[in-house]
KEVEXPA-373895 format. One line per field, with one value per residue: residue in one letter; x, y, z of N, C-alpha, C in turn; residue number from 1. Coordinates in steps of 0.001 Angstrom, whole numbers, plus 500000, padded with zeros to 6 digits. Example, Ala and Ser with C-alpha at 12.3 -4.5 7.8 and 13.67 -1.06 7.14 Angstrom:
r	(A/S)
n_px	(513190/512850)
n_py	(494310/497750)
n_pz	(507800/507080)
ca_px	(512300/513670)
ca_py	(495500/498940)
ca_pz	(507800/507140)
c_px	(513200/512900)
c_py	(496700/500030)
c_pz	(507800/507870)
k	(1/2)
END
This chain:
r	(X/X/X/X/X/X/X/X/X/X/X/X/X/X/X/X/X/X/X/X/X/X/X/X/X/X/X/X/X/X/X/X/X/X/X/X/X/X/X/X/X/X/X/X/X/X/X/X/X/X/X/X/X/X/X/X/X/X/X/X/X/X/X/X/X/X/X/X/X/X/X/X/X/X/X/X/X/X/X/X/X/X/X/X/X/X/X/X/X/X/X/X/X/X/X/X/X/X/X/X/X/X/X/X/X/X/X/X/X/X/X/X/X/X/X/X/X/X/X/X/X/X/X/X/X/X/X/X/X/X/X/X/X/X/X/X/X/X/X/X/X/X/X/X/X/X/X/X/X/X/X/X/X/X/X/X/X/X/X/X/X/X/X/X/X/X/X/X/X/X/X/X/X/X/X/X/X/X/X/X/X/X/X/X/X/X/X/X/X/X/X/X/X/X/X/X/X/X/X/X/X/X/X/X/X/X/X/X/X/X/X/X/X/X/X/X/X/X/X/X/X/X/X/X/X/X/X/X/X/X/X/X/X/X/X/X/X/X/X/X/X/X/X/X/X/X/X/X/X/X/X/X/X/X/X/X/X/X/X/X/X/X/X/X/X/X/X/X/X/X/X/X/X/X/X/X/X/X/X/X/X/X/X/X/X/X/X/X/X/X/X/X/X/X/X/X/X/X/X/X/X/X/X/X/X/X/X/X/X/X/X/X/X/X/X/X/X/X/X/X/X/X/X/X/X/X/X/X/X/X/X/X/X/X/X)
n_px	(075082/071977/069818/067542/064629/063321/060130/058658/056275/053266/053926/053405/052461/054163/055936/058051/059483/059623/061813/063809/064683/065287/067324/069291/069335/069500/071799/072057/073794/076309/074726/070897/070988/070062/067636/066396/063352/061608/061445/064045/064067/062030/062463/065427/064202/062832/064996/066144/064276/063936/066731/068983/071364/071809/073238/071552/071415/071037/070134/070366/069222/071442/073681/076148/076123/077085/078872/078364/076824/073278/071432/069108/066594/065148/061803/059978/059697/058160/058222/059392/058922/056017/054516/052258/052142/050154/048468/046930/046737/045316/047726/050004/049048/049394/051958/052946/052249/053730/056272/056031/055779/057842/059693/059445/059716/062733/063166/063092/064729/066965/068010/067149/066109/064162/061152/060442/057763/056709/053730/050905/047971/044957/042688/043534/045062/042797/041782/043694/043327/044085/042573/042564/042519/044622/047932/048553/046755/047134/050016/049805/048137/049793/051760/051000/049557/047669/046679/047163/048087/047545/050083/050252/053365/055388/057411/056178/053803/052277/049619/047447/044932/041781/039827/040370/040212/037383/033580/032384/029685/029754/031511/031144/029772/031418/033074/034492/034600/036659/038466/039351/040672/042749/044060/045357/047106/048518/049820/051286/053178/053809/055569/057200/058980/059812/059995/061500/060622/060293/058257/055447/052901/049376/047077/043120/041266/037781/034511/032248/031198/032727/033543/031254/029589/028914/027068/024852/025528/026026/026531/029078/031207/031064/029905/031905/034278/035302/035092/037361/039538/040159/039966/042782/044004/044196/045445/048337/048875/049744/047042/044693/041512/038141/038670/037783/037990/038418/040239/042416/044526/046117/047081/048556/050307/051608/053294/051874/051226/052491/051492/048192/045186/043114/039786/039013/039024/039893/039815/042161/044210/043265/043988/046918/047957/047928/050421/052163/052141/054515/056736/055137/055213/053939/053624/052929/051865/052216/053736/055591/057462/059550/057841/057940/056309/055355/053370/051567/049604/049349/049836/048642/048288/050114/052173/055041/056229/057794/057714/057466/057981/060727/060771/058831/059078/062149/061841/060959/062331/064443/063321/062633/065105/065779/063858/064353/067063/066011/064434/066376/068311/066422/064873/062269/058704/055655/052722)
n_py	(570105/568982/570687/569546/570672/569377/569366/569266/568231/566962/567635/565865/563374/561178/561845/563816/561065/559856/561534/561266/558308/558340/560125/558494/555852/556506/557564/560714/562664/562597/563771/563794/566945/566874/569504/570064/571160/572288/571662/571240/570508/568681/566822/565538/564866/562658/561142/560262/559118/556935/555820/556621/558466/561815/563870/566896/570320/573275/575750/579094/580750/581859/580524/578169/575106/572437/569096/565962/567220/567620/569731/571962/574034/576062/576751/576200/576373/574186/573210/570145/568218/568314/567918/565572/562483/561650/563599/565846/569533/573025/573918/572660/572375/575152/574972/573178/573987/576119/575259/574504/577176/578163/576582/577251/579724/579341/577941/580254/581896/580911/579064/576214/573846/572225/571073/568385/566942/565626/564278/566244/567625/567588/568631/569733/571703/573520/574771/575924/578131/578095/577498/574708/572343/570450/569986/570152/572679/574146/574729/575579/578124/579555/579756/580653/579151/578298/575894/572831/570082/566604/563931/560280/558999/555979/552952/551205/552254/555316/558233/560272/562407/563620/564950/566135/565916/565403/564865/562120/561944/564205/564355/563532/566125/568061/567459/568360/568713/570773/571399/568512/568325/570530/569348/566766/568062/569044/567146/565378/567572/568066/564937/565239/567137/566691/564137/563015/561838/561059/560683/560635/558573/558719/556947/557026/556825/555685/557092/555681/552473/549997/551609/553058/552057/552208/554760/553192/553285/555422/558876/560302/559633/559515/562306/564097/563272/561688/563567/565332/564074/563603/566021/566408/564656/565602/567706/566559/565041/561833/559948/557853/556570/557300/554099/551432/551393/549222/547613/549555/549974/547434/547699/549826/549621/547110/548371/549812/552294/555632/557183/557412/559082/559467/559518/560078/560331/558135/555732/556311/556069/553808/551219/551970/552601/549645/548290/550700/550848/551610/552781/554641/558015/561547/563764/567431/568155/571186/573290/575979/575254/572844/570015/567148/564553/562899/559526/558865/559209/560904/559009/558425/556533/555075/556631/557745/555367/554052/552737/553563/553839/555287/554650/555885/558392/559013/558074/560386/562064/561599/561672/564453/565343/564493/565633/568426/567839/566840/569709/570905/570445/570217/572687/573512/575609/576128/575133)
n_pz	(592656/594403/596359/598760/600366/602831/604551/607770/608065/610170/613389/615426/613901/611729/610690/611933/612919/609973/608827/610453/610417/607759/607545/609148/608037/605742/604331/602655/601683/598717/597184/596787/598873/601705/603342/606342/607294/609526/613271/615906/618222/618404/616139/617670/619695/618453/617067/619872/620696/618705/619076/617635/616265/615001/614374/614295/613133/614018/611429/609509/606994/604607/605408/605825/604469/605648/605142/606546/608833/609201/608496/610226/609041/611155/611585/614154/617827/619252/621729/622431/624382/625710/623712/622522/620623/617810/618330/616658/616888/616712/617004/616159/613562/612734/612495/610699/608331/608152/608046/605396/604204/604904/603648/600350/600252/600963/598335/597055/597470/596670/597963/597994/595943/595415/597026/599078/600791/604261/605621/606395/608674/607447/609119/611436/609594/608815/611372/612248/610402/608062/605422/603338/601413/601300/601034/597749/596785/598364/597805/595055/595319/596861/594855/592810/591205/588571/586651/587744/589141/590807/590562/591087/591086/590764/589936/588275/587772/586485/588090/587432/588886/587460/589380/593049/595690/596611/597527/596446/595125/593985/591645/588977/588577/588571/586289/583365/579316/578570/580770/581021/579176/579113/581019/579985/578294/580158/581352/579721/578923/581404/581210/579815/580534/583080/583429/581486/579047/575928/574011/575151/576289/577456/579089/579590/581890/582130/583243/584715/585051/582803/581349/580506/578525/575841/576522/578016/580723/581565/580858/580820/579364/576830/576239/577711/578087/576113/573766/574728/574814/572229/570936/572478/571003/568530/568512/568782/570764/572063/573079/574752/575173/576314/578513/580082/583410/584574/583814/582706/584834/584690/581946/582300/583955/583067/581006/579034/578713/579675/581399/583330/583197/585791/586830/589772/593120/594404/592100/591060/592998/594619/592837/592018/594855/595496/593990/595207/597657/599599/598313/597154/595076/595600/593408/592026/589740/586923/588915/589246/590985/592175/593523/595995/597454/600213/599475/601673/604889/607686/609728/612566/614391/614521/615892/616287/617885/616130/614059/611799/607940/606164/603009/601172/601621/601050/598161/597211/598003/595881/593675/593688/592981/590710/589180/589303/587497/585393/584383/584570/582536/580031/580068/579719/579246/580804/578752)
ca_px	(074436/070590/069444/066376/064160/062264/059141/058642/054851/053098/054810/053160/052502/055081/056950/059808/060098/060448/062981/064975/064884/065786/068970/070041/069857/069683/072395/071853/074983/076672/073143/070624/071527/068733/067889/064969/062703/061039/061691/065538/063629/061176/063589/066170/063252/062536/065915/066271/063115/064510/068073/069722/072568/071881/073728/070792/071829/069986/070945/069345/069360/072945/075266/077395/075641/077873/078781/078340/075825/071742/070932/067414/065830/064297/060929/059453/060448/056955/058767/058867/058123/055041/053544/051583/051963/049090/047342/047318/045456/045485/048842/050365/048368/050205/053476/053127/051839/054391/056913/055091/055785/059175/059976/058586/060554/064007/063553/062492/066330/068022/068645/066939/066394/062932/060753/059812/056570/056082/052444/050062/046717/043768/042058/044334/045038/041705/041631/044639/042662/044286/041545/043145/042009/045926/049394/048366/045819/048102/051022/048991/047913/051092/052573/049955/049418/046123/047079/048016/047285/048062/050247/051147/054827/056120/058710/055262/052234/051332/048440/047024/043750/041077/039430/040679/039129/035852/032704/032398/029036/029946/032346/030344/028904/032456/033901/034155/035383/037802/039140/040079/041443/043893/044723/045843/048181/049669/050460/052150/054378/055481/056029/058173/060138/059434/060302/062376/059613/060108/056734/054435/051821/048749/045615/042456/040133/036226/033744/031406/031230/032971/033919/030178/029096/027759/025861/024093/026030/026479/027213/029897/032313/030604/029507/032736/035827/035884/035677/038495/040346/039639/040853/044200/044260/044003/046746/049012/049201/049356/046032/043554/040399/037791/038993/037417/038609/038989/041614/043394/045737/046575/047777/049561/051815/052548/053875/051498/051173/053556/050570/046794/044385/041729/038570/038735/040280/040075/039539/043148/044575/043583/045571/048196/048531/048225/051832/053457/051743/055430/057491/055091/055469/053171/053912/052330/052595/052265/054106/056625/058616/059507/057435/057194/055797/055108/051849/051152/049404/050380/049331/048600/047843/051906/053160/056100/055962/059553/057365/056861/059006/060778/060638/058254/060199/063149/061680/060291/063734/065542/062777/062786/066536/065333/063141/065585/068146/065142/064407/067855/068491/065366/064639/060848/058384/054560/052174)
ca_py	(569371/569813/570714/569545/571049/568581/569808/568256/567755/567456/567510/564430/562428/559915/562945/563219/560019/559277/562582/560726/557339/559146/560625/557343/554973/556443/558695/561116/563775/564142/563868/565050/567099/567596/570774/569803/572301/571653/572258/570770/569632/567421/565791/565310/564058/561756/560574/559717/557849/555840/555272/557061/559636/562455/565716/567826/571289/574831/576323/580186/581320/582457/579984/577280/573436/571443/567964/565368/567740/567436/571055/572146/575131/576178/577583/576411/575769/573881/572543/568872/567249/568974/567132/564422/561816/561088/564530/567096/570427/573715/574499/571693/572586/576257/574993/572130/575064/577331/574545/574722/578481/578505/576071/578017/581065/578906/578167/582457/582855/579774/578445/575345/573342/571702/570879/567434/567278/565029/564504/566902/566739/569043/569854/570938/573013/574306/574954/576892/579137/577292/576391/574610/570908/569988/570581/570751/573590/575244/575146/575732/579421/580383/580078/581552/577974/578383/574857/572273/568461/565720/563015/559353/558361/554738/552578/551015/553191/556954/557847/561363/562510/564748/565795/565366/565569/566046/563385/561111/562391/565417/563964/563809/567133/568304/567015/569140/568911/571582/570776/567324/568463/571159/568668/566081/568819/569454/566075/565576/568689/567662/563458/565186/567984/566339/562633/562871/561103/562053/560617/559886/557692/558563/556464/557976/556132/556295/557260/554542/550754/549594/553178/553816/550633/553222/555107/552580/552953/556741/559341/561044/559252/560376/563470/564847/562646/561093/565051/565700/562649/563581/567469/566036/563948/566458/568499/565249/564293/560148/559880/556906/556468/556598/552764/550499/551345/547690/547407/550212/550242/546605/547621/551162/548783/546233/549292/550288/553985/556335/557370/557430/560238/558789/560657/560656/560078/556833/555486/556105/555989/551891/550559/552768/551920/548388/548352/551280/551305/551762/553763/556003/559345/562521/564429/568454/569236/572894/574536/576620/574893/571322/569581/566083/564543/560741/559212/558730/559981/561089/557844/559265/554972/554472/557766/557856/553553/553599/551349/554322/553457/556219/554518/557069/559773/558490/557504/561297/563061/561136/561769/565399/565447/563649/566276/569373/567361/566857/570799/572070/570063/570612/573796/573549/576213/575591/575390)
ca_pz	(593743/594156/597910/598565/601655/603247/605010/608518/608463/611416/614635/616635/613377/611265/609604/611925/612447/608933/608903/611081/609279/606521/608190/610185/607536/603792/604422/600926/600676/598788/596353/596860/599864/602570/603882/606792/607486/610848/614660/616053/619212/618131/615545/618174/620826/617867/616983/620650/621044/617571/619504/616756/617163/614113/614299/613863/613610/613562/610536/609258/605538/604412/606362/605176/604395/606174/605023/607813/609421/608986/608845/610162/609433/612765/611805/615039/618696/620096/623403/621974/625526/626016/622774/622620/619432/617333/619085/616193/617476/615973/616740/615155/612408/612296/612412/609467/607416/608675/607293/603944/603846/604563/602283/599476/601179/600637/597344/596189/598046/595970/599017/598156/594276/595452/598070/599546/601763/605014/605624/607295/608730/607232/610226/612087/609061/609571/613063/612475/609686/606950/604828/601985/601366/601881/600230/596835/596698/599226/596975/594264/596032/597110/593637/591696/589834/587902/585948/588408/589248/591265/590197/591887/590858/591024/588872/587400/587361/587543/587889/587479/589308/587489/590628/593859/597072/596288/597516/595352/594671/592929/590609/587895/587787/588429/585354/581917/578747/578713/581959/580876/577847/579110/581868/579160/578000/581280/581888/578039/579309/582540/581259/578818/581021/584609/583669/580101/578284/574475/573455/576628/575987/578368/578821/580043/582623/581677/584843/584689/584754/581439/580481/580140/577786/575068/577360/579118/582069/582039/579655/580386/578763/575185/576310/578430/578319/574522/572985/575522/573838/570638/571194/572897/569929/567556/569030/568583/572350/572050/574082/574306/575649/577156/578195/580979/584428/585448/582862/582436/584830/584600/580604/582340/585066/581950/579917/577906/579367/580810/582447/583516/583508/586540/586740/590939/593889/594659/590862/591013/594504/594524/592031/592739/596382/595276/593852/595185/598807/600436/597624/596199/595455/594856/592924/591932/588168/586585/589652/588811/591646/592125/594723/595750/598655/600393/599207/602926/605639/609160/610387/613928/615251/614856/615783/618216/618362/616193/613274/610492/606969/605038/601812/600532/601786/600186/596912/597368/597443/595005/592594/593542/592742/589179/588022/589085/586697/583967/584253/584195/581037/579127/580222/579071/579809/580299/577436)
c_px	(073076/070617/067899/065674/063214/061388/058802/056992/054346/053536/054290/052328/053673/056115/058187/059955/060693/061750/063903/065400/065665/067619/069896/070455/069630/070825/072661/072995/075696/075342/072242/070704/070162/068783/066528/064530/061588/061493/062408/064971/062452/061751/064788/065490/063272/063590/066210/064973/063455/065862/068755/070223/072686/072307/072922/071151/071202/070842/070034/070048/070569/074143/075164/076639/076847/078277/078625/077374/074481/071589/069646/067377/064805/062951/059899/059944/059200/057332/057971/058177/056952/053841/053015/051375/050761/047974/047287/045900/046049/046830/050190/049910/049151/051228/053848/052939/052707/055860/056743/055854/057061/060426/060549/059811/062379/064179/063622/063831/067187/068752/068025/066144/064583/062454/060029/058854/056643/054789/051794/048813/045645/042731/042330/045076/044010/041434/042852/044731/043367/043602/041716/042829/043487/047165/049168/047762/046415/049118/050530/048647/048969/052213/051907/049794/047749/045758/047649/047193/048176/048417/051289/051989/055184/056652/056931/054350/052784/050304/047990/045523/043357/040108/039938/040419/038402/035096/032601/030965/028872/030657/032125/030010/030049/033302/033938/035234/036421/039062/040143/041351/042568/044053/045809/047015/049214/050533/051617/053286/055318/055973/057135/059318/060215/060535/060929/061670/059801/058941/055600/053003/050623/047447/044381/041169/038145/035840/033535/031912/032203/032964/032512/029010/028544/027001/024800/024272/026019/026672/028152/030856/032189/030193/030626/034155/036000/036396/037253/039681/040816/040657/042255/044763/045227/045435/048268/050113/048745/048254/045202/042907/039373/038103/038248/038120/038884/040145/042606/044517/046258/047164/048638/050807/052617/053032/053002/051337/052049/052862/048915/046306/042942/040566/038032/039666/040840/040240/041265/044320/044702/044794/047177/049087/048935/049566/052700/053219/053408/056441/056776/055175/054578/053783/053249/052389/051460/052759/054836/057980/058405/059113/057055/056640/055667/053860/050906/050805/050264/050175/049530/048601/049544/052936/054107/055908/057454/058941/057236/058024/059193/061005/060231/059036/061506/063028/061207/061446/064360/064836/062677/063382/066786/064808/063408/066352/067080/065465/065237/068285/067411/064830/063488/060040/056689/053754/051002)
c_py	(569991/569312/570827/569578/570175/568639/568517/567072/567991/567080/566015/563366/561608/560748/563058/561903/559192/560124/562301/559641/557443/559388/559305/556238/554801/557921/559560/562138/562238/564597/563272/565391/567841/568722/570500/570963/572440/572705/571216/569733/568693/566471/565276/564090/562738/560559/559999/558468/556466/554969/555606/558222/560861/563983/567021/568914/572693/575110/577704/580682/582072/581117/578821/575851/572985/569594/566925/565713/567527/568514/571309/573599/575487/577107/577746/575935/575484/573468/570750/567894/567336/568371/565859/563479/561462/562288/565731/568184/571682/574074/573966/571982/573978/575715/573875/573231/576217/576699/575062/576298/578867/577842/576615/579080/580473/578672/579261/582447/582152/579144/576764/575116/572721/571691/569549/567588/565738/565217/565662/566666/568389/569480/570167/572277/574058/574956/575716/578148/579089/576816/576121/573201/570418/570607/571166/571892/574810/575906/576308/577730/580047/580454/580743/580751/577927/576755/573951/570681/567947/564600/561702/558985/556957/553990/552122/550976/554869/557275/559363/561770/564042/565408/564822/565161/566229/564581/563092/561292/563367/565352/564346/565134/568295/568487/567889/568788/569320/571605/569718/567488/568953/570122/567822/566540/569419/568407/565296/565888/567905/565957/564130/565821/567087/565051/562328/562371/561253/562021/559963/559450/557478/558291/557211/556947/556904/556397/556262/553282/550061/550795/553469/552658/551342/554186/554189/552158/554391/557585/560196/560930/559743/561836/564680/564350/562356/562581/565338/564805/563296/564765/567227/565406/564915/567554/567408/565187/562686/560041/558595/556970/556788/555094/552266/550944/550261/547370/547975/550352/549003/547079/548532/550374/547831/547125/549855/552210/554117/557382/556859/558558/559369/560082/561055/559986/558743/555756/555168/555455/554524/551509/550751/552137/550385/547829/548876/551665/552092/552784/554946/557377/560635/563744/566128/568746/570561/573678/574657/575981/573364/570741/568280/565887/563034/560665/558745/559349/560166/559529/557934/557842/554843/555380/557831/556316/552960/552221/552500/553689/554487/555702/555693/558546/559634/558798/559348/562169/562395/561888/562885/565906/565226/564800/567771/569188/567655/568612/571295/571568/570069/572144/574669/574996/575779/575997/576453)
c_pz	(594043/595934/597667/600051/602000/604689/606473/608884/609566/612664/615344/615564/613204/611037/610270/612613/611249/608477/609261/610516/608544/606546/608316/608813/605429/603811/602422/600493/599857/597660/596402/598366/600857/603124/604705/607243/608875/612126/615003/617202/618880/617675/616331/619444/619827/617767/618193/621151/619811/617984/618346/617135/615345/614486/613884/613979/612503/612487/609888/607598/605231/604539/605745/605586/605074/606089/606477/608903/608904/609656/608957/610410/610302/612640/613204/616634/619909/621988/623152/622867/625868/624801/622642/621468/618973/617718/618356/617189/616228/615482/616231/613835/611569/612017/610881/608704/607268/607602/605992/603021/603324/603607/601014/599435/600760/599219/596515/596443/597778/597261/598819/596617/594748/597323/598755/600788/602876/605054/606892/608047/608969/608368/610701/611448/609190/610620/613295/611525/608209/605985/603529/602326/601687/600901/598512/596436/597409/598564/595738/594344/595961/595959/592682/590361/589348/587153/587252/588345/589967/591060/591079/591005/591066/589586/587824/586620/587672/587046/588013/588055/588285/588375/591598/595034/597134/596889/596396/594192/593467/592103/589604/587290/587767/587455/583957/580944/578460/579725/581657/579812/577988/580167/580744/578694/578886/581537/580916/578762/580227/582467/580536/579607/582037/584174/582273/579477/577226/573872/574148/575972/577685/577993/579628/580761/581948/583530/585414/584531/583268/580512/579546/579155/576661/575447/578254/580482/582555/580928/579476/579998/577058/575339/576507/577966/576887/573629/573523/574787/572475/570617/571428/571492/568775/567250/569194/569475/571822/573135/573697/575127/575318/577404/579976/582727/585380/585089/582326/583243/584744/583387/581421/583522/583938/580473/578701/577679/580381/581871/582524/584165/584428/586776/588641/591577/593831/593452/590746/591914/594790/594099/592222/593800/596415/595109/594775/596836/599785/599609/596770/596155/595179/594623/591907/590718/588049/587823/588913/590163/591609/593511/594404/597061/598936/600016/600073/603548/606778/610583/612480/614843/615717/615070/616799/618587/617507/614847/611638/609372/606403/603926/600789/600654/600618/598393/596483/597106/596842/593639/592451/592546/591030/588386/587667/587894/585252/583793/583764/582706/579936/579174/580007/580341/579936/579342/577434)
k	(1/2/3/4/5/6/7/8/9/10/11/12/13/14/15/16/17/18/19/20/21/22/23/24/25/26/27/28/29/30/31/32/33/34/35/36/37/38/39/40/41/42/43/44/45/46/47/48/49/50/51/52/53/54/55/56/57/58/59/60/61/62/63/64/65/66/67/68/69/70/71/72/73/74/75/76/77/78/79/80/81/82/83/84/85/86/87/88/89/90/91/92/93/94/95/96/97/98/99/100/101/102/103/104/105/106/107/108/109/110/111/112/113/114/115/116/117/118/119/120/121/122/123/124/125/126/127/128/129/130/131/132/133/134/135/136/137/138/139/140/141/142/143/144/145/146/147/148/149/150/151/152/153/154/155/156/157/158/159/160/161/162/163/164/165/166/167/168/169/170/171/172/173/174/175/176/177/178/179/180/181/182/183/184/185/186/187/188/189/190/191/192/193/194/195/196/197/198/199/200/201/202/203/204/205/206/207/208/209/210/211/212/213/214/215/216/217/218/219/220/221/222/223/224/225/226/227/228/229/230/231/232/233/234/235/236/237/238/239/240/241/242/243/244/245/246/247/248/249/250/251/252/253/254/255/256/257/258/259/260/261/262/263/264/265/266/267/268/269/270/271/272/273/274/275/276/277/278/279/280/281/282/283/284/285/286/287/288/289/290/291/292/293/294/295/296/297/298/299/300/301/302/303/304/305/306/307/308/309/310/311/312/313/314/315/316/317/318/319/320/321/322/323/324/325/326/327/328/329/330/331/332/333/334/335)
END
């Protein structure tokens, strides 16, 4: 049975409300078995503002999962009445991060098989001396991942980002050969260990207009991304591209790729959302631990209003639970 810790996010966003969701009406023992990671009074404030009746109960590293119970690890005890929905400040900002930590902290003590993420919100990571662009980069740190990336999950697309929150400006001068190249090879790895893949077939977005038109749109599709191709190639990763970014992911939703390498945030993030706006999932490859997360924010407009959806959550620990199972049976290491 895989226990999977699910991170509360930030206190007066969506996160426990979708925590509770989660509880009330996708009940998941006896697999995969939640382990929430949060503060008892907020999730309990929550569950009562939802009209739901969840047995939340403190639980501290050692002691006995309990079937029928929804055990929360009590890293914080904000005084839930005293918070204000939709109002992160700094100290909201500590305690999502604090989550994060202890997480991390449960799986070093096998107390927990992965880690699912509720959303956060980066300035109040900031403002709480956090300065990590968000979960990934964080994780990323605290595992000592030198190799990592961000990938969206859904039944029809995924979609891999080569940079990721960066302006849009700097993209470009961002981008390198080598970069792309060992990315290509990370993403191989984990379609094959992560998602059972035996022979992943990933396409590769160009920058520019019509993946560059020859150069007369741009050149870093001949200059940066095609060598990168070529190299992946070479090393006999199924790779194609540079290809059109109007049209690639329409071929990667009608099966032609078991993924897409996008060259930015949004490049990818569209399409994506387009399909999988309500189930998708993000997902961290090259940690050494298994992290997924919702592909949502903390949507601070509908926080505490009883309208958030755990879909994503959901679709977030099942898929966890998925790539534990891949791991333990492949047993792959990275390249």
């Amino acid at each position: 049975m895989h226990t999977i810790a699910i991170t509360m996010g930030c206190p007066v966003g969506i996160g426990p409300e979708i925590v509770v969701r989660l509880c009330a009406r996708h009940r998941l023992p006896p697999e995969p078995r939640p382990l929430i990671v949060g503060d008892v009074g907020v999730l309990r404030r929550t569950a009562a503002l939802l009209g739901e009746d969840i047995p939340f109960v403190p639980w501290k590293v050692g002691e006995t999962l309990h079937e029928g119970e929804v055990a929360v690890h009590e890293v914080t005890r904000l005084g839930a009445e005293e918070l204000s929905w939709g109002k992160p400040d700094g100290i909201t900002g500590a305690a999502s991060a604090r989550y994060l930590q202890a997480a991390l902290q449960l799986i070093a003590a096998g107390q927990a098989d992965a880690v699912a993420t509720c959303p956060i919100n980066k300035h109040s990571w900031h403002q709480a001396g956090y300065n990590y662009p968000g979960h990934t980069e964080m994780l990323a740190a605290l595992t000592g991942s030198e190799r990592y990336a961000m990938m969206l999950a859904g039944e029809r697309l995924r979609v891999v980002l080569a940079t990721i929150h960066l302006p849009l400006r700097q993209v470009a001068s961002t981008l390198a050969k080598d970069a792309i190249a060992s990315l290509l090879t990370l993403i191989d790895f984990s379609l094959r260990r992560d998602f059972a893949i035996a022979n992943p077939r990933i396409g590769v977005a160009g920058l520019n207009p019509h993946a560059g038109e020859n150069g007369l749109f741009g050149d870093e599709e001949g200059r940066l991304i095609l060598p990168a191709v070529a190299e992946a190639q070479k090393g006999g990763l199924l790779v194609e591209g540079p290809l059109p970014p109007d049209t690639i992911f329409h071929h990667a939703a009608g099966g032609r790729f078991d993924a897409v390498l996008a060259m930015y945030h949004d490049q990818g993030l569209i399409p994506f959302k387009l399909l999988h706006f309500a189930d998708g999932v993000n997902v961290t490859l090259g940690l050494p631990i298994v992290r997924t997360s919702v592909d949502h924010g903390t949507a601070y407009d509908i926080a505490g209003q009883g309208l958030a959806s755990a879909d994503s959550l959901l679709a977030a620990v099942r898929l966890a639970a998925t790539i534990c199972a891949n791991r333990r049976a492949i047993r792959g290491e990275l390249p």
